[in-house]
KETIMI-129394 format. One record per residue (C-alpha): residue number from 1; residue in three letters; x, y, z. Coordinates in Angstrom, 1 decimal, m for minus. Each point is the difference from the previous one (the first is absolute). Example, Ala and Ser with C-alpha at 12.3 -4.5 7.8 and 13.67 -1.06 7.14 Angstrom:
% residues 2
REC resi resn      u      v      w
REC    1  ALA   12.3   m4.5    7.8
REC    2  SER    1.4    3.4   m0.7
This chain:
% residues 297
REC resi resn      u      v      w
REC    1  UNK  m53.4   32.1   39.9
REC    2  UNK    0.5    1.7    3.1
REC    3  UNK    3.7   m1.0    0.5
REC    4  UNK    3.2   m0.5   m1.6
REC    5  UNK    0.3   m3.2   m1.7
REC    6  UNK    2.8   m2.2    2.3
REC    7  UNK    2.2   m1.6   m3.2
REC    8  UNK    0.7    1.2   m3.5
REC    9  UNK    1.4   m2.1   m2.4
REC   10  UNK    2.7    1.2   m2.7
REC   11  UNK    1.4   m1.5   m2.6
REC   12  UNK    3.8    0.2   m1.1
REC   13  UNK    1.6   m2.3   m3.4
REC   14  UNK    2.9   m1.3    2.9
REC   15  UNK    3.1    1.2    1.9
REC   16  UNK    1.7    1.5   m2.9
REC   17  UNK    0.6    3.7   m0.3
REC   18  UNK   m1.2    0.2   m3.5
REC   19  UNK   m0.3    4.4   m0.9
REC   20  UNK   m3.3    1.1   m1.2
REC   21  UNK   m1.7   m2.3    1.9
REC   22  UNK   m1.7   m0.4    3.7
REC   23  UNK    2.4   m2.3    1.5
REC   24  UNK    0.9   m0.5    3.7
REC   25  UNK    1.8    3.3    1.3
REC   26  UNK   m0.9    1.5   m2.7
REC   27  UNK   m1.4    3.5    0.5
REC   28  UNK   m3.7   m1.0   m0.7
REC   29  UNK    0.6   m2.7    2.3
REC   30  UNK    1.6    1.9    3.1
REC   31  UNK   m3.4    2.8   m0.9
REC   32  UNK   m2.2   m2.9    0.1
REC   33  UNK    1.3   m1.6    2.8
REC   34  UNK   m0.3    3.7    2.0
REC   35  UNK   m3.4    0.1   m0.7
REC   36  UNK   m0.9   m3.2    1.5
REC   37  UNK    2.0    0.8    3.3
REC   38  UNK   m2.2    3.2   m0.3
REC   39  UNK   m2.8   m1.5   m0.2
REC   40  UNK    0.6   m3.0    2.2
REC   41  UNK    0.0   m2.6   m2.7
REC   42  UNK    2.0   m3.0   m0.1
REC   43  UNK    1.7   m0.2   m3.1
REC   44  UNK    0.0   m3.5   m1.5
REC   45  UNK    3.0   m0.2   m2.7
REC   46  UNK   m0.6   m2.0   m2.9
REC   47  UNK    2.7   m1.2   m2.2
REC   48  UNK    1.1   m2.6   m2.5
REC   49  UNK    2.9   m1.8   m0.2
REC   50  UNK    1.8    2.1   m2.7
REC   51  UNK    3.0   m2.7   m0.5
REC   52  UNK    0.1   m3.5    0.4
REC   53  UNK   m0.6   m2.0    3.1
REC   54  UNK    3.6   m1.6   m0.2
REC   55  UNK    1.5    3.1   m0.3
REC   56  UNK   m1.5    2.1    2.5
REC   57  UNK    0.7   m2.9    2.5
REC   58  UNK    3.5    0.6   m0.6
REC   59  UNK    0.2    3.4    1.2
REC   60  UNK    2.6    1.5   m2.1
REC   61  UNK    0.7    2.7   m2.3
REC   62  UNK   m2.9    1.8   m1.4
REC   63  UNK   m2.4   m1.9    2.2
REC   64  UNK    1.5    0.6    3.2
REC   65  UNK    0.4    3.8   m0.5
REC   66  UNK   m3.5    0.4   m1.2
REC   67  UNK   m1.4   m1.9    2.7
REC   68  UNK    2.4    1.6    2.6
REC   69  UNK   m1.7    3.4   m1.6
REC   70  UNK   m3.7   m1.2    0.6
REC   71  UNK    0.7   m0.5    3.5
REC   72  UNK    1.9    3.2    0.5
REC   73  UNK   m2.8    1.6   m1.2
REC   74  UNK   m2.8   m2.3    2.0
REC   75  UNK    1.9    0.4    3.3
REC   76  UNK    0.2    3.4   m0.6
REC   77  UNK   m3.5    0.6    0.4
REC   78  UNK   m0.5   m0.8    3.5
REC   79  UNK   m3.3   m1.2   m0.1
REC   80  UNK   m1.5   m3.9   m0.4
REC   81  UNK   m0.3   m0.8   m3.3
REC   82  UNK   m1.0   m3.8   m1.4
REC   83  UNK    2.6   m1.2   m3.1
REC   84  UNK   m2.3   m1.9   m2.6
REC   85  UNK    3.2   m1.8   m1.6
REC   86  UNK   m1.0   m1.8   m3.9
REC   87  UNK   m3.6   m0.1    0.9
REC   88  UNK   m2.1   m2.4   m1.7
REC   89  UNK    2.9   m2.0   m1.0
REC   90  UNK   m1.7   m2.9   m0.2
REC   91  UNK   m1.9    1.8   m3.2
REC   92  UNK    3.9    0.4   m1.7
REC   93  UNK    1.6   m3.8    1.2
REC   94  UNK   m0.6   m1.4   m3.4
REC   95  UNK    0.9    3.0   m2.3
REC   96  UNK   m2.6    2.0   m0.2
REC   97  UNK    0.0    3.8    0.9
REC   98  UNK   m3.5    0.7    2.0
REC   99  UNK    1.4    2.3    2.0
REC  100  UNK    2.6    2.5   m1.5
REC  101  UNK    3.0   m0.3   m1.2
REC  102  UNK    1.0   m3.6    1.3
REC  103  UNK    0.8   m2.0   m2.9
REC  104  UNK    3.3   m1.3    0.7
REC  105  UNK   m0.2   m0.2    3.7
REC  106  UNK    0.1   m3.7    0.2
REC  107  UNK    2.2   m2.6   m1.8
REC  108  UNK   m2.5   m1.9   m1.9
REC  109  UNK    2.5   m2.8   m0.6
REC  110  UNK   m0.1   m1.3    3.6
REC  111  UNK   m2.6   m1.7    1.3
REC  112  UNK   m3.2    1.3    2.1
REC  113  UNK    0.9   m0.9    3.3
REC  114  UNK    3.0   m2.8    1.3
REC  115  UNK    0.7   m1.7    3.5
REC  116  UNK    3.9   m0.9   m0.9
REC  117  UNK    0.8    2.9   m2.6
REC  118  UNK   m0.7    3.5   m1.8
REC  119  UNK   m3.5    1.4   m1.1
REC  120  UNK   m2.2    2.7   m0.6
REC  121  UNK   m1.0    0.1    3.3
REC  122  UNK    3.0   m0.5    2.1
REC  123  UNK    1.5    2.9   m2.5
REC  124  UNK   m2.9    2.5    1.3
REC  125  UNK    0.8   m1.3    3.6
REC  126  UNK    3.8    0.5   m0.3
REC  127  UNK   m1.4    3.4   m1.4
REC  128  UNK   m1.9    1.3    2.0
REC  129  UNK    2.1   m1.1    2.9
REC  130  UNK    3.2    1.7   m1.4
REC  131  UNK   m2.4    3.4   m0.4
REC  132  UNK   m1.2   m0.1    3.8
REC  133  UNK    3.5   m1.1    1.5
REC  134  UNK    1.5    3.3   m2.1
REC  135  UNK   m2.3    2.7    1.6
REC  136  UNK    0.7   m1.9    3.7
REC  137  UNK    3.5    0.7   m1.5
REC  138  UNK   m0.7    3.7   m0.4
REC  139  UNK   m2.0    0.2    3.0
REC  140  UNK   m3.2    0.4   m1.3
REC  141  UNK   m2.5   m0.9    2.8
REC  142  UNK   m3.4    1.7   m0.5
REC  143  UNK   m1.0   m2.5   m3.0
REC  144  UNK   m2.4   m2.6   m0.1
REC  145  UNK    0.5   m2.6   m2.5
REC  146  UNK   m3.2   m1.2   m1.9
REC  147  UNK   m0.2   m3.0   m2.3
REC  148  UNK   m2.7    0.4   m2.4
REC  149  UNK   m1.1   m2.9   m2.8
REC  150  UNK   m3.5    0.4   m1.8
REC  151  UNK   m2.7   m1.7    2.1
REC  152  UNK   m0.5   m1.9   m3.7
REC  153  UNK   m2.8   m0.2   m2.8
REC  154  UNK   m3.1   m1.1   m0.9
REC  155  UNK   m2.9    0.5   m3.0
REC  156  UNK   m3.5    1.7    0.3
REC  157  UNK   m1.4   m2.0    2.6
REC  158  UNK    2.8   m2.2    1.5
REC  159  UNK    2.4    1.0    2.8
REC  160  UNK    3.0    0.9    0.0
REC  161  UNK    2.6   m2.8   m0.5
REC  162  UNK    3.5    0.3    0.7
REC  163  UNK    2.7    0.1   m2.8
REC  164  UNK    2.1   m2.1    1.8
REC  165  UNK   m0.4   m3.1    2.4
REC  166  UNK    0.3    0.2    3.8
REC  167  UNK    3.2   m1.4    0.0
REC  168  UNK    1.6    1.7   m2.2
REC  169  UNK   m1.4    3.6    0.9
REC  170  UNK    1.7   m0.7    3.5
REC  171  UNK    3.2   m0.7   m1.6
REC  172  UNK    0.1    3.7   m0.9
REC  173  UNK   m0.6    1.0    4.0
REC  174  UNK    3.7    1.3    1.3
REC  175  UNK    0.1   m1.7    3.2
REC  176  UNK   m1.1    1.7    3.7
REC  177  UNK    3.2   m1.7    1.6
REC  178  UNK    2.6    1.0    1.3
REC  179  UNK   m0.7    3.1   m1.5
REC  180  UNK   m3.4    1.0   m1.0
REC  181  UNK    0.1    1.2   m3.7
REC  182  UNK   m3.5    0.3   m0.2
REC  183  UNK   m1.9    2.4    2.4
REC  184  UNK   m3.8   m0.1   m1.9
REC  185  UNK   m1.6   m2.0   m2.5
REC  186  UNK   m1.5    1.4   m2.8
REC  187  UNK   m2.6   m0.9   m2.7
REC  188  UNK   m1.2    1.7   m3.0
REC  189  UNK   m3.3   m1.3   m0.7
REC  190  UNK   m2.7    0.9   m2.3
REC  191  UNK   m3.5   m0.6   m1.0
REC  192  UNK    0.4   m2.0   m3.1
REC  193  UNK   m2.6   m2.3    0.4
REC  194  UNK   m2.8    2.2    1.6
REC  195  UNK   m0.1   m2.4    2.9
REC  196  UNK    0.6    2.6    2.8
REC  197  UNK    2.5    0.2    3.2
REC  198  UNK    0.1   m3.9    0.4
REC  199  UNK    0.5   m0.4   m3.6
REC  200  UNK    2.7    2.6   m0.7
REC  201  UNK    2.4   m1.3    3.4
REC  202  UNK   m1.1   m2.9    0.8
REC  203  UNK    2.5   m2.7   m1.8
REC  204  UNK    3.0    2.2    1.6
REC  205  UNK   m1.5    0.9    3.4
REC  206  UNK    0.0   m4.2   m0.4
REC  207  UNK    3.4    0.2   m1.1
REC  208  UNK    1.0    2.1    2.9
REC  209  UNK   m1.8   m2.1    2.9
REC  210  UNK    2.0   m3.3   m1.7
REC  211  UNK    3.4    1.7   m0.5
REC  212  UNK    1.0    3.1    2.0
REC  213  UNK    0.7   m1.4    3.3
REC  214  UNK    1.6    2.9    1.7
REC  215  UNK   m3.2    2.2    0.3
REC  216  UNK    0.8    3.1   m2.3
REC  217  UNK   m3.4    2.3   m0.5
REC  218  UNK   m1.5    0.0   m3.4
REC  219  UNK   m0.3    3.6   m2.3
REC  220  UNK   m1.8    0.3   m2.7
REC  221  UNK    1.9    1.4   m1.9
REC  222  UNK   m2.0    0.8   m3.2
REC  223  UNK   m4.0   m1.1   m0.1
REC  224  UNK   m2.6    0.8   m2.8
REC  225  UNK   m3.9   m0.6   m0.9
REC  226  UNK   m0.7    1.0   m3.6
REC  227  UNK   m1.7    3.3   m0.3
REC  228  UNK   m2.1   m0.6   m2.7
REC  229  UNK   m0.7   m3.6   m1.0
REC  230  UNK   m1.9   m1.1    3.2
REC  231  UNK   m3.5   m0.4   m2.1
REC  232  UNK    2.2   m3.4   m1.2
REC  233  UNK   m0.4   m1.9    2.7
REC  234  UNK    2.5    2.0    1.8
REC  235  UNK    0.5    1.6    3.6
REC  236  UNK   m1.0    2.8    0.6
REC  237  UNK    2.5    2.4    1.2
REC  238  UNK   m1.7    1.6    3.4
REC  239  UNK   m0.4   m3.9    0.1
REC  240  UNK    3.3   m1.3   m0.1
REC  241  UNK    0.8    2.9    2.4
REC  242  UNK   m2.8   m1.0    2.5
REC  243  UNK    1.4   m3.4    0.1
REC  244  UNK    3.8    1.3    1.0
REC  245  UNK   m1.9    1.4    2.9
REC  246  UNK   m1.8   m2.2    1.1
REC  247  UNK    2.0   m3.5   m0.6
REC  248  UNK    4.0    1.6    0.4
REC  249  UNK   m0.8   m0.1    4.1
REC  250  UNK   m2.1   m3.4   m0.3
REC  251  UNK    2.0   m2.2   m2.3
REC  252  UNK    2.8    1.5   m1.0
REC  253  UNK    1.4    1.5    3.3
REC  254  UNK    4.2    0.2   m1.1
REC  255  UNK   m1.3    2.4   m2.8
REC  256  UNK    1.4    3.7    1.7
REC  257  UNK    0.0    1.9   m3.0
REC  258  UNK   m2.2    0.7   m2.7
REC  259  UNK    0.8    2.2   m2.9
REC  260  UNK   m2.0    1.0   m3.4
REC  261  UNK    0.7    0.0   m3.5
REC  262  UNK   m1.7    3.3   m0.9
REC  263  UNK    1.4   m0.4   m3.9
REC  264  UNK   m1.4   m1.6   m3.4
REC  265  UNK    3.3   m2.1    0.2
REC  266  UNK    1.2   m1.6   m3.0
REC  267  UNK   m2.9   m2.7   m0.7
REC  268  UNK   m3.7    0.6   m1.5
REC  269  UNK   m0.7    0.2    3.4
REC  270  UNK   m0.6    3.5    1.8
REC  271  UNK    0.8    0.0    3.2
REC  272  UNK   m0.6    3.6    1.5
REC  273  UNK   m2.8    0.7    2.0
REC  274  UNK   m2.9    0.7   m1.4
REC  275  UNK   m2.4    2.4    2.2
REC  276  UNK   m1.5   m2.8    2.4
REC  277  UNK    3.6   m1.7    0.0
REC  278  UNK    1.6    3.0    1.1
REC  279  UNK   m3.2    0.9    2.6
REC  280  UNK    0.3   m3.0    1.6
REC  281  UNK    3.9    0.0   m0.3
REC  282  UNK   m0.3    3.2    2.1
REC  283  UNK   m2.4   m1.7    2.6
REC  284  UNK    2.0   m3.2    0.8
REC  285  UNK    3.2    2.4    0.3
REC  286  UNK   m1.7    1.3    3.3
REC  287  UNK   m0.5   m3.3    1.5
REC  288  UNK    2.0   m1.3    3.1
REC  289  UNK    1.3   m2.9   m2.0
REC  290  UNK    1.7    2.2   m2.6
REC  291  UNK    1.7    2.8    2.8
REC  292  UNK    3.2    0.5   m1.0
REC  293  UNK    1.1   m0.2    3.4
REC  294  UNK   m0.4   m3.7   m0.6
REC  295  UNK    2.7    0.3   m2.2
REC  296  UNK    4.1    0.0    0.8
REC  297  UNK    2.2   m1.0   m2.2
């Protein structure tokens, strides 16, 4: 490609030191971590909630110590790094598990979102507020805090839709004052229609322009064209790649980051690169608008 790639994502199941696994701190994860810094990566640290959303807002016991662990071990590195908190949550805010092990993060008896009492979303607010206020606590400076729902859905030949309204996706959006909880905005967005760049972010770059008023940039945070299936009326991949180029700067300028699925995922859908994917991957990577010099979190 002709240069080092300027974000690599990693996945961890949540704060808790659980052995035999890859958690955060871990020894995988301080050899992983080492390796970006070597390679002048910015890690972006992916995790899922791990315990419910009232608990962890209550900062005690088990959840304080694991989370006062995380940070030890994040601040301890020294280097930027983003913190991808319960991404995709808005896949998991009715009891499903789309994205790891998140089944009993929220209290399905309260309702969706309230203006005068509890709810799903002010208990991933009071979250992820209690999460961010603990590493200022510990002195943790060098993270960015990302917020990452799904950019939505949509069938062979539709766009994506959103899964939840407007409204109530911006209920979930900790607030930027007095304290800014929230440094970028992210979106996971895929492909599923075959309806290209407009199709896959549209309905949340829409969301964004109606509902995030303090100005935060936009990374996408995971993005995929199917591999294989594009003879059904779906987008090419060097396509879909050709269009991040050439529409990102155009019309959708708060976009500052761009990052690939390279994986079959977990759907009949394949996203990794297939050979023109991946050559054309490797041409817009060289581009002025995708320097990562344009990129500090």
């Amino acid at each position: 490609m002709g240069r080092n790639l300027a974000l690599h994502m990693h996945y961890y199941p949540s704060f808790y030191p659980t052995p035999g696994t890859n958690y955060v701190g871990s020894p995988n994860f301080e050899a992983e971590m080492a390796d970006d810094v070597s390679h002048h990566r910015i890690p972006v640290i992916s995790m899922v909630c791990g315990d419910s959303l009232e608990s962890i807002a209550q900062m005690k016991g088990a959840d304080k110590t694991a989370i006062d662990t995380a940070a030890n071990a994040i601040g301890a590195l020294k280097t930027p790094v983003f913190l991808r908190f319960f991404w995709e949550f808005d896949l998991d805010v009715n009891g499903d598990t789309k994205n790891g092990d998140s089944a009993n993060c929220f209290n399905q008896n309260l309702p969706l979102t309230s203006s005068s009492g509890p709810s799903r979303a002010g208990d991933f607010v009071a979250a992820w507020e209690a999460i961010h206020n603990e590493f200022a606590a510990d002195h943790v400076t060098n993270v960015a805090w990302l917020w990452c729902p799904t950019g939505g859905w949509g069938t062979v030949g539709s766009p994506n839709q959103l899964t939840l309204t407007e409204n109530q996706l911006a209920q979930f959006l900790p607030p930027s004052m007095p304290i800014q909880y929230v440094d970028w905005i992210g979106v996971d967005a895929y492909d599923w229609g075959g309806t290209g760049l407009d199709g896959t972010i549209g309905a949340f770059y829409t969301f964004y322009q109606h509902q995030v008023s303090s100005g935060q940039p936009i990374l996408v945070a995971e993005t995929g064209e199917n591999s294989t299936n594009y003879q059904l009326g779906r987008t090419p991949q060097y396509q879909y790649l050709g269009q991040a180029l050439s529409e990102i700067p155009s019309t959708y300028p708060q976009i500052r980051g761009f990052m690939y699925f390279d994986d079959p995922g977990q759907s009949s859908n394949d996203w990794s690169f297939n050979a023109n994917g991946l050559s054309k991957w490797d041409y817009i990577a060289n581009q002025p608008v995708f320097a990562p010099t344009l990129l500090n979190p």
